[in-house]
C-alpha positions in Angstrom: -5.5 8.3 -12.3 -3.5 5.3 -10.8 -6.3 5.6 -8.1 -8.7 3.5 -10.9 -6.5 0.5 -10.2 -6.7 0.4 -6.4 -7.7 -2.3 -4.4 -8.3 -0.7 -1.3 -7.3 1.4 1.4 -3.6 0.0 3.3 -2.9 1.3 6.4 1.1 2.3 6.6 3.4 2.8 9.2 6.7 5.4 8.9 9.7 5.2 11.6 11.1 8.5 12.2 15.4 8.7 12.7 16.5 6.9 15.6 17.9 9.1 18.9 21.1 8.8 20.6 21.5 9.4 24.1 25.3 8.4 25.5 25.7 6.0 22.3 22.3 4.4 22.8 19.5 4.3 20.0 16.3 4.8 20.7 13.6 3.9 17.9 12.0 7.0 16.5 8.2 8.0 16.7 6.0 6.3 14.0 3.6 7.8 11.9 0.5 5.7 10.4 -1.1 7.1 7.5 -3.6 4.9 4.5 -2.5 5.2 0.8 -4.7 4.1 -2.0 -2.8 1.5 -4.0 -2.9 -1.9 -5.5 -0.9 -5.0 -4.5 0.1 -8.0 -7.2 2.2 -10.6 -6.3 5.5 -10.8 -8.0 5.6 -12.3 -11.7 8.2 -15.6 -11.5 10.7 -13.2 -13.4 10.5 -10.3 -10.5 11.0 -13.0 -7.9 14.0 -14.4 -9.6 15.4 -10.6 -9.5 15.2 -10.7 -6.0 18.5 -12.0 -3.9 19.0 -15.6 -3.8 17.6 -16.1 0.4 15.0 -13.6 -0.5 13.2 -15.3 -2.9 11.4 -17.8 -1.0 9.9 -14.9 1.4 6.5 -14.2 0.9 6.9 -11.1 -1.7 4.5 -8.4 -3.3 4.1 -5.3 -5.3 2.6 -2.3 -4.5 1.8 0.3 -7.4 0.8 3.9 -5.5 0.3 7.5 -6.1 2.6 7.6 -2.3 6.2 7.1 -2.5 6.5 4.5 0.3 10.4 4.1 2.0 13.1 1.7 2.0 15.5 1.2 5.4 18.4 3.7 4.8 21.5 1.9 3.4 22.8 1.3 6.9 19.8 0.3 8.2 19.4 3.0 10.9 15.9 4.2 9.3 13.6 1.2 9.4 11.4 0.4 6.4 7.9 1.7 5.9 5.5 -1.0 6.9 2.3 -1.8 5.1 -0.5 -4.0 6.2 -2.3 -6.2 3.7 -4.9 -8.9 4.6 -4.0 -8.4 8.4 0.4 -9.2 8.0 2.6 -6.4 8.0 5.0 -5.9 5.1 8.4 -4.2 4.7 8.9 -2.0 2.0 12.4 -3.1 0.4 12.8 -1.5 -3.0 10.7 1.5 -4.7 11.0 2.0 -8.2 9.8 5.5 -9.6 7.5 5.1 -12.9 7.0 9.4 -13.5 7.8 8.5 -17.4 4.6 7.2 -17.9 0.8 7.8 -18.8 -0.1 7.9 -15.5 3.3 8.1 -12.4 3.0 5.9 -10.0 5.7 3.9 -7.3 6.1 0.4 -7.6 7.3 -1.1 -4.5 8.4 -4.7 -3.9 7.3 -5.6 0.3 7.9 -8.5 2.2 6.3 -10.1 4.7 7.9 -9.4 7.9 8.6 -12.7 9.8 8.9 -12.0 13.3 11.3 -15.2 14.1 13.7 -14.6 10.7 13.7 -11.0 10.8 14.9 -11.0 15.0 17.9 -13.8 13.5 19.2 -10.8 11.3 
């Protein structure tokens, strides 16, 4: 039913768990799979939830059918990446809506910015 409330097709990207060979990481495989969904952009409230040096990123939400993945808490397991009007995304929070009419994910993404996220 949340399918009524797409706006199209999004094409996203999943990292598998890194490999270690003699202490070195190696990026896991990635799978790319589309997911029906909708994207808003944040409300001013949502954006002011974010944290302080986040806020002024370029910021969405995502409502889907598809659970969609954060990085792990130490940031082994990188983010699921969407893509929406040609820029990738990184999935950074996923909020589970199952108590509802119709359960969905909201997800809040952020647009991945090549020069700040390599400072990090």
């Amino acid at each position: 039913m949340i399918e009524s409330f797409n706006t199209g097709p999004y094409t996203v990207t999943r990292y598998a768990a890194p490999t270690y060979t003699k202490g070195t990481a190696t990026q896991g495989a990635t799978t790319t799979f589309t997911i029906q969904a909708t994207v808003q952009p944040l409300t001013p409230r949502e954006a002011l939830l974010l944290p302080e040096g986040e806020r002024l990123r370029q910021n969405l939400k995502v409502y889907s059918a598809t659970e969609l993945k954060p990085s792990d808490n130490n940031g082994e397991l990188p983010a699921d990446t969407i893509e929406y009007r040609g820029e990738n995304y990184k999935v950074i929070s996923v909020e589970r809506r199952d108590q509802t009419d119709i359960p969905h994910f909201k997800h809040i993404v952020q647009k991945i910015d090549a020069n700040a996220d390599a400072r990090q």
